[in-house]
KETIBA-493273 format. One line per 3 residues: their letters; for each residue x, y, z of C-alpha. Coordinates in pm, whole numbers. Layout:
// KETIBA-493273
A = X/Y/Z | ... $
//
This chain:
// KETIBA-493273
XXX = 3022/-1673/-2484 | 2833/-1880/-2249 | 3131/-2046/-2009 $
XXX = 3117/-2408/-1824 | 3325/-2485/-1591 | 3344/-2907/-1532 $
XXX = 3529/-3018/-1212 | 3617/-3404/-1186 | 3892/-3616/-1137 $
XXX = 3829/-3851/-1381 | 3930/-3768/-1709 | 3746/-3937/-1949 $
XXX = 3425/-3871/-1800 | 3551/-3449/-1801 | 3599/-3541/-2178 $
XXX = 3290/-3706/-2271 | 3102/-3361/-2141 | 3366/-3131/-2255 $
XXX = 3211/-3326/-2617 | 2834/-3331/-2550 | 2833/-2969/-2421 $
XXX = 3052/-2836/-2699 | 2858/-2941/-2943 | 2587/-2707/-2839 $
XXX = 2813/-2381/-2849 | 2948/-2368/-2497 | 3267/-2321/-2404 $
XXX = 3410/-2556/-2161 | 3666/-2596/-1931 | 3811/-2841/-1747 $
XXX = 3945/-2879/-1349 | 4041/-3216/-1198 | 4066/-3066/-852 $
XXX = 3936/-2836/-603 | 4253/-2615/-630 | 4265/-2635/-1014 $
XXX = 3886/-2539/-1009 | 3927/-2201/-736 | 4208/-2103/-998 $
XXX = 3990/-2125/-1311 | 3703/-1953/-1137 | 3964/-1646/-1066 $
XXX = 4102/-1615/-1412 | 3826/-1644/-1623 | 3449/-1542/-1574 $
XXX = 3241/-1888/-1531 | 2861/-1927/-1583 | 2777/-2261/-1438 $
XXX = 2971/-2511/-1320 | 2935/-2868/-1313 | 3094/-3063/-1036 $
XXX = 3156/-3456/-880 | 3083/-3463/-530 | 3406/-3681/-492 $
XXX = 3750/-3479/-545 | 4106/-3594/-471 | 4148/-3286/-208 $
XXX = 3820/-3172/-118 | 3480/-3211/-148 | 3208/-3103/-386 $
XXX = 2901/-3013/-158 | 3167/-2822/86 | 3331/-2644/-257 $
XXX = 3023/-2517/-426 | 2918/-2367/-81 | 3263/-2176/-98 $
XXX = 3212/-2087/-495 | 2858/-1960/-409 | 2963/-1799/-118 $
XXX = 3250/-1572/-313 | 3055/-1610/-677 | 2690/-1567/-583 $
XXX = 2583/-1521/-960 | 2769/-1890/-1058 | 2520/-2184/-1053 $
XXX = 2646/-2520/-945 | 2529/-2857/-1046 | 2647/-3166/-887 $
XXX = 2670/-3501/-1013 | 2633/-3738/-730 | 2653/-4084/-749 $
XXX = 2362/-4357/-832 | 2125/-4370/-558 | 2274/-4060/-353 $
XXX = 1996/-3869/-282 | 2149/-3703/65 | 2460/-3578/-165 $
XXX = 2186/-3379/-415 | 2020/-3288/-95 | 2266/-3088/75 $
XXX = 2407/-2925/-252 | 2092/-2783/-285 | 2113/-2648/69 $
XXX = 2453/-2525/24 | 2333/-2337/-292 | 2356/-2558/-574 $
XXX = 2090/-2535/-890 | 2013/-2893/-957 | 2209/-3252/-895 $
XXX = 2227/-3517/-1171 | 2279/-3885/-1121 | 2700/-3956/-1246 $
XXX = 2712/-4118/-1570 | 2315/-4226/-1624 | 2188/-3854/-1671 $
XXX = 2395/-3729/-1970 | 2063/-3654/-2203 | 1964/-3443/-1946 $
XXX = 2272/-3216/-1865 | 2182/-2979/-2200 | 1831/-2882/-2102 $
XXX = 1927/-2843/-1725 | 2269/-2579/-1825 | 2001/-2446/-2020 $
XXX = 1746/-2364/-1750 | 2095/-2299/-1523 | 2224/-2047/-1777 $
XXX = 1870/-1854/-1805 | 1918/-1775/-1432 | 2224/-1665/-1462 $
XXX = 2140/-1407/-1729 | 1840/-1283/-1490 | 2071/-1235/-1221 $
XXX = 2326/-1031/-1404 | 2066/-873/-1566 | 1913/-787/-1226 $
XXX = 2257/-667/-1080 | 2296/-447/-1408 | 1950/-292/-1341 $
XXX = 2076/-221/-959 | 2399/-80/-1040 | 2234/165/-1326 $
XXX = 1968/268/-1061 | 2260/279/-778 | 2492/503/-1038 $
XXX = 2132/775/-1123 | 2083/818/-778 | 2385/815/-609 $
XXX = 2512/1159/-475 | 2835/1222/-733 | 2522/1273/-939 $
XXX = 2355/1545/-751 | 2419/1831/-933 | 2625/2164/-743 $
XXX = 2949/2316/-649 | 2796/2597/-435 | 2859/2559/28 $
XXX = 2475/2541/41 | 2434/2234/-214 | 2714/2098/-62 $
XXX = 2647/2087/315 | 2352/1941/207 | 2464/1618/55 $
XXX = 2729/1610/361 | 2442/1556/624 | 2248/1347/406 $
XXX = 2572/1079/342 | 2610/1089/710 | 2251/940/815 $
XXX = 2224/763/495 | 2350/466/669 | 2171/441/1006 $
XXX = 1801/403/999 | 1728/715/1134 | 1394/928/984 $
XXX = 1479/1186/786 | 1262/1530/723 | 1376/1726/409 $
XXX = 1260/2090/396 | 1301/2302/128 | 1055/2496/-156 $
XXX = 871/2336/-415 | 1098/2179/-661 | 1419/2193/-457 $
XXX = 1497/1830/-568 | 1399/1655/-220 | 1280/1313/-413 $
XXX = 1625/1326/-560 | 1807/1309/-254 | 1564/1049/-104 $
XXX = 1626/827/-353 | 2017/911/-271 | 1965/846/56 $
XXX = 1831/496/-13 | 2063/390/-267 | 2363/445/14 $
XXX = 2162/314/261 | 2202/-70/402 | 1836/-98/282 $
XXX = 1973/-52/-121 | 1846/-362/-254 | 1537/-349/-101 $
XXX = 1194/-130/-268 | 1213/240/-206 | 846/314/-258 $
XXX = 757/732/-292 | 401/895/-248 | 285/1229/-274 $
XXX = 1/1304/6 | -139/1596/-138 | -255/1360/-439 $
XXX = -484/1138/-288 | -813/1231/-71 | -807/1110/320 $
XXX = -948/788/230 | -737/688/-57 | -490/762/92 $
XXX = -526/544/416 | -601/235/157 | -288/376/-27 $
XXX = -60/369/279 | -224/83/450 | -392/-134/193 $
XXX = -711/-274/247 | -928/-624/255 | -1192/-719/65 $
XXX = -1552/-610/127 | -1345/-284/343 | -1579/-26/137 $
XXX = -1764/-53/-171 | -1549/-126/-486 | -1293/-312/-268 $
XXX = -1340/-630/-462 | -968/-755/-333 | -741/-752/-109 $
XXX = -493/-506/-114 | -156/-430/-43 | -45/-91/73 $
XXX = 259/76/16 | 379/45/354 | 377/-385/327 $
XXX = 559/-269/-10 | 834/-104/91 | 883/-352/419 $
XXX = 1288/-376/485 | 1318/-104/246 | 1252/263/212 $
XXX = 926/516/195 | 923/830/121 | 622/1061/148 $
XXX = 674/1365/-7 | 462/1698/120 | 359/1520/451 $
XXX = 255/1857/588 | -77/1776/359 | -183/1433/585 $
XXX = -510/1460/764 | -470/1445/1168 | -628/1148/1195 $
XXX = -380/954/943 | -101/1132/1125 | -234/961/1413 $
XXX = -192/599/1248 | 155/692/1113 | 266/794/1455 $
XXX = 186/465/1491 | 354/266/1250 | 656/488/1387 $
XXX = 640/372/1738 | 556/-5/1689 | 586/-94/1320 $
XXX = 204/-185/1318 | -86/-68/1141 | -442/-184/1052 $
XXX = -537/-235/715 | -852/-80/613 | -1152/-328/700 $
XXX = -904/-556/928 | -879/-642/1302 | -537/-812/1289 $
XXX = -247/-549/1259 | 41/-618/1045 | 387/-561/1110 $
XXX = 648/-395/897 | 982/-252/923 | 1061/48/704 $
XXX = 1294/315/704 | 1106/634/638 | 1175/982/493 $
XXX = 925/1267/471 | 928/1587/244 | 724/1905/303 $
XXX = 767/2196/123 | 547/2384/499 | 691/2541/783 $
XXX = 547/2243/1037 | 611/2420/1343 | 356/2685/1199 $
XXX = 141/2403/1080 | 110/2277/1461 | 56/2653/1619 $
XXX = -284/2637/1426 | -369/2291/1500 | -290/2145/1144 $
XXX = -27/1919/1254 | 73/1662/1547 | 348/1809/1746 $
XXX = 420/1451/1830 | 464/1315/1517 | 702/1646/1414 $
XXX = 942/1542/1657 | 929/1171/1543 | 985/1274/1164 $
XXX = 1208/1535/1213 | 1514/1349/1432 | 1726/1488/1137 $
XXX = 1614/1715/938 | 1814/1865/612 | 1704/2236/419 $
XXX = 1756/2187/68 | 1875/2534/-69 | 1617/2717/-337 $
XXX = 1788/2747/-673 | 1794/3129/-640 | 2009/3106/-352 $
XXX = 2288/2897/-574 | 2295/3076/-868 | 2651/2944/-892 $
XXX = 2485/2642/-964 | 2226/2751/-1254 | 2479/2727/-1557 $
XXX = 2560/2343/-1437 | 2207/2259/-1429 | 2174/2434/-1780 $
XXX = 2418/2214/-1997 | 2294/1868/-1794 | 1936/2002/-1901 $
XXX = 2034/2106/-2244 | 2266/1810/-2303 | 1944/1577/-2133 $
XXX = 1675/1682/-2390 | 1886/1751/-2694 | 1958/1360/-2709 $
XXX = 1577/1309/-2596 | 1492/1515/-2920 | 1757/1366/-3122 $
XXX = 1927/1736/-3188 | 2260/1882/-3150 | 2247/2164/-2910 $
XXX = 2557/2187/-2770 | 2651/2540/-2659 | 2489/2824/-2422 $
XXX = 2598/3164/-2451 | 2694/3405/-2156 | 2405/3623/-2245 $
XXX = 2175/3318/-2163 | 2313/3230/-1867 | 2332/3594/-1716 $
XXX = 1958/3546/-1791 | 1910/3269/-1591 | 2097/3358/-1307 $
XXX = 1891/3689/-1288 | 1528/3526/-1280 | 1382/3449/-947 $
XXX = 1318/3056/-1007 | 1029/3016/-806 | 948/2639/-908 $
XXX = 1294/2620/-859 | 1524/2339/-1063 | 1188/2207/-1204 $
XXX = 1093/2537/-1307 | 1444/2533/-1491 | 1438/2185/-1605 $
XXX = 1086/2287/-1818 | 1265/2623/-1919 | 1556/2463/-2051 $
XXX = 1293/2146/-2246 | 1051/2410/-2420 | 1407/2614/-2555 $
XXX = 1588/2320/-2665 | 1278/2203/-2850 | 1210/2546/-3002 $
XXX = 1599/2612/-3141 | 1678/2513/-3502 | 2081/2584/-3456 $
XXX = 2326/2406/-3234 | 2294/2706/-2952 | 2018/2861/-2737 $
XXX = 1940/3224/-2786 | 1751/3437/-2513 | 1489/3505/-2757 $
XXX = 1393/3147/-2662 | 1349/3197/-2321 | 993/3282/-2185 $
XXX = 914/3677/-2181 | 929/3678/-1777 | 1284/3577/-1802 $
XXX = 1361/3803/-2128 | 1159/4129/-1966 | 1383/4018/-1640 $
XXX = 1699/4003/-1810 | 1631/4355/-2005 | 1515/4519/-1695 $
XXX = 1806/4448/-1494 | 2108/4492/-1781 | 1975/4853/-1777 $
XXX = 1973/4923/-1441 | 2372/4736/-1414 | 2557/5081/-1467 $
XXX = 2316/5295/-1160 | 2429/5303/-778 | 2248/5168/-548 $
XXX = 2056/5436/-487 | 1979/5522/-821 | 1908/5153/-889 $
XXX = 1619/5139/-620 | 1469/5528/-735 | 1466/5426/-1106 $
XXX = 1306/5073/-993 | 1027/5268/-774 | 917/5516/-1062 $
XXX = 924/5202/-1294 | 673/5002/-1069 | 473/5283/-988 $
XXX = 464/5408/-1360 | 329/4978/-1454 | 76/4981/-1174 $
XXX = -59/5300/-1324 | -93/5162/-1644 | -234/4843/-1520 $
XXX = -500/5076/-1287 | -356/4925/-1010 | -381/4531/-1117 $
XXX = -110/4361/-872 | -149/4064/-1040 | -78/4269/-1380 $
XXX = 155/4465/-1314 | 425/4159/-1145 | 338/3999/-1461 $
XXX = 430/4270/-1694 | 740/4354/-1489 | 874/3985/-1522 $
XXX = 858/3935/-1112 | 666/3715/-887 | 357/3839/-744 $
XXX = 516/3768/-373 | 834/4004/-477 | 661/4262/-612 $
XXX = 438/4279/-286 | 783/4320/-70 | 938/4614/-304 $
XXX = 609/4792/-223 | 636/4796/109 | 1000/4861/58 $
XXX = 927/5193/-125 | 655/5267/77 | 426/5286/-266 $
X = 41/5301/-180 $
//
């Protein structure tokens, strides 16, 4: 129910309103004072309120300030008397929505609360829309029980609130967007645009109209000006994920922006001037990336003030079975089924496979087997053959000692890479491993 609130002393002017407005399906209530008013406001949850300048212990310009002040959504309008444009004025100033002239503007109170009330609605439907993206990101939401996980989200809480850069290391799929977008949402910079770009997906000159933006007539089939994401995010935050892909000379201009909050747009002599809180990704070693000249030392040091590893899934296994139900739980609604249970055997399967696209890797794994089932539970004969072959391979080596363990795995390689004449690439396939692991148990066993 749409609430009004009507302050003003004199009753029979409170009552004609109380009629008019009630007739259109509002509900309305009534304060002769300033006091009376506050009171109302606290016990029941007011839309708009409508309120005489003139009050036995106050007045109205100096109370809606104070409601506006402690009720930013509530909009306020005043009814002045005839002729008292200064009143309307300053009401406005002190955050009123509109003024109406006492007693001579009653046909137009109805379409003004209307106009009133659809601002309210956008405002609460604004602050719904913030708390909902607030609540996703926040970083209760991060999922992870394991010390790694967990120191993580420590350091990032603890320079989510200064303005400090922040680098965020980790393998592909590690979930570094997530905690950007964490980072932001408990930052001072919330309600400002958190803008995100990957730089391996544009070319070098894209991506310099991308970042910067660009004028009109800057290159052919710039028919407009442009804004670039850096303007965009301005007071807020930007986050550009696999920076170890920029081109020198762009890490040159971002140095730049760094140091003096000024850049040029593409095809412009006047610089413009932002200020933006930024947080870079990279999935590189960058101090590797600078020995062979790929990478501005400079600009490492400027990016990486605090830097934060995010742990590859196969180093918190503890974590895989957490991920699993949020996954299965996730795409089960998406596909309007009723999965609801994972079995041990499942899980031991997924805690034994590698992950080397880490929780995206999983988060596809878990989508193609929840889309596949025809029963309430997941079965391993759902999983892809990497993970099955994985999972068979290593419940039959469970009961042999170490030793034993790493004999019977040597003959079994050596026995595939015969069969596969040799074929690397073949053989890791058919033995359910990465191509990078099977490389290291090679030179483990010494196997030609």
């Amino acid at each position: 129910m749409k609430r009004i609130l009507i302050i003003d002393d004199e009753e029979k002017l409170r009552n004609l309103l109380t009629k008019i407005i009630s007739y259109e399906g509002f509900e309305v209530l009534q304060a002769g004072d300033c006091k009376t008013a506050l009171k109302n406001i606290e016990q029941f949850e007011v839309d708009v309120v409508i309120c005489d300048v003139k009050l036995p212990d106050g007045n109205g310009i100096e109370l809606s300030k104070e409601i506006k002040n402690r009720y930013p959504l509530i909009e306020i309008i005043l009814l002045t008397a005839y002729g008292n444009i200064p009143d309307g004025v300053q009401a406005i100033k002190n955050g009123a929505f509109d003024y109406i002239t006492k007693g001579d503007d009653n046909n137009k109170i109805i379409p003004l609360l209307n106009r009133a009330f659809e601002k309210v609605e956008l405002a609460k439907r604004v602050q719904r829309l913030e708390k909902q993206l607030g609540d996703k990101y926040s970083f209760e939401n991060i999922i992870g029980k394991s010390k790694l996980i967990k120191n993580a989200i420590d350091l990032a809480k603890k320079v989510a609130e200064s303005d400090t850069t922040v680098l965020l290391t980790g393998e592909t799929g590690t979930g570094k967007e997530v905690f950007a977008q964490a980072i932001h949402q408990s930052s001072n910079r919330r309600n400002r645009n958190f803008v995100a770009i990957n730089c391996s997906a544009f070319s070098r000159d894209l991506l310099e109209s991308e970042f910067f933006g660009h004028k009109a007539g800057a290159f052919s089939g710039a028919i407009k000006d442009h804004k670039g994401l850096f303007e965009e995010a301005n007071n807020g935050t930007i986050f550009l994920d696999e920076i170890g892909e920029l081109a020198l000379d762009l890490q040159a201009k971002l140095l730049r922006v760094i140091d003096t909050g000024e850049f040029f747009k593409v095809g412009e002599s006047k610089s413009t001037k932002v200020k933006v809180r930024i947080i870079a990704a990279t999935n590189r070693d960058l101090q590797k990336e600078i020995e062979i000249g790929n990478f501005r030392e400079d600009l490492f040091y400027r990016i990486s003030a605090f830097q934060i590893k995010l742990p590859a899934l196969r180093d918190r296994a503890i974590d895989i079975e957490s991920f699993a139900s949020y996954f299965m739980h996730l795409f089960s609604s998406k596909a309007n089924k009723k999965v609801a249970k994972i079995p041990g055997d499942f899980i031991n399967a997924l805690k034994q496979y590698e992950w080397k696209g880490n929780i995206r890797e999983l988060r596809n794994v878990m989508e193609r087997c929840v889309i596949l089932t025809e029963g309430i539970e997941l079965t391993t004969d759902l999983l892809p053959l990497e993970i099955q072959r994985n999972a068979i391979f290593s419940s039959k080596n469970k009961s042999l000692s170490s030793f034993e363990l790493a004999s019977a795995e040597k003959l079994h390689i050596q026995k595939v890479l015969s069969y596969t004449n040799g074929n690397k690439t073949k053989t890791a396939e058919l033995l359910g491993i990465a191509l990078t692991t099977l490389y290291r148990r090679l030179s483990e066993y010494n196997i030609k």
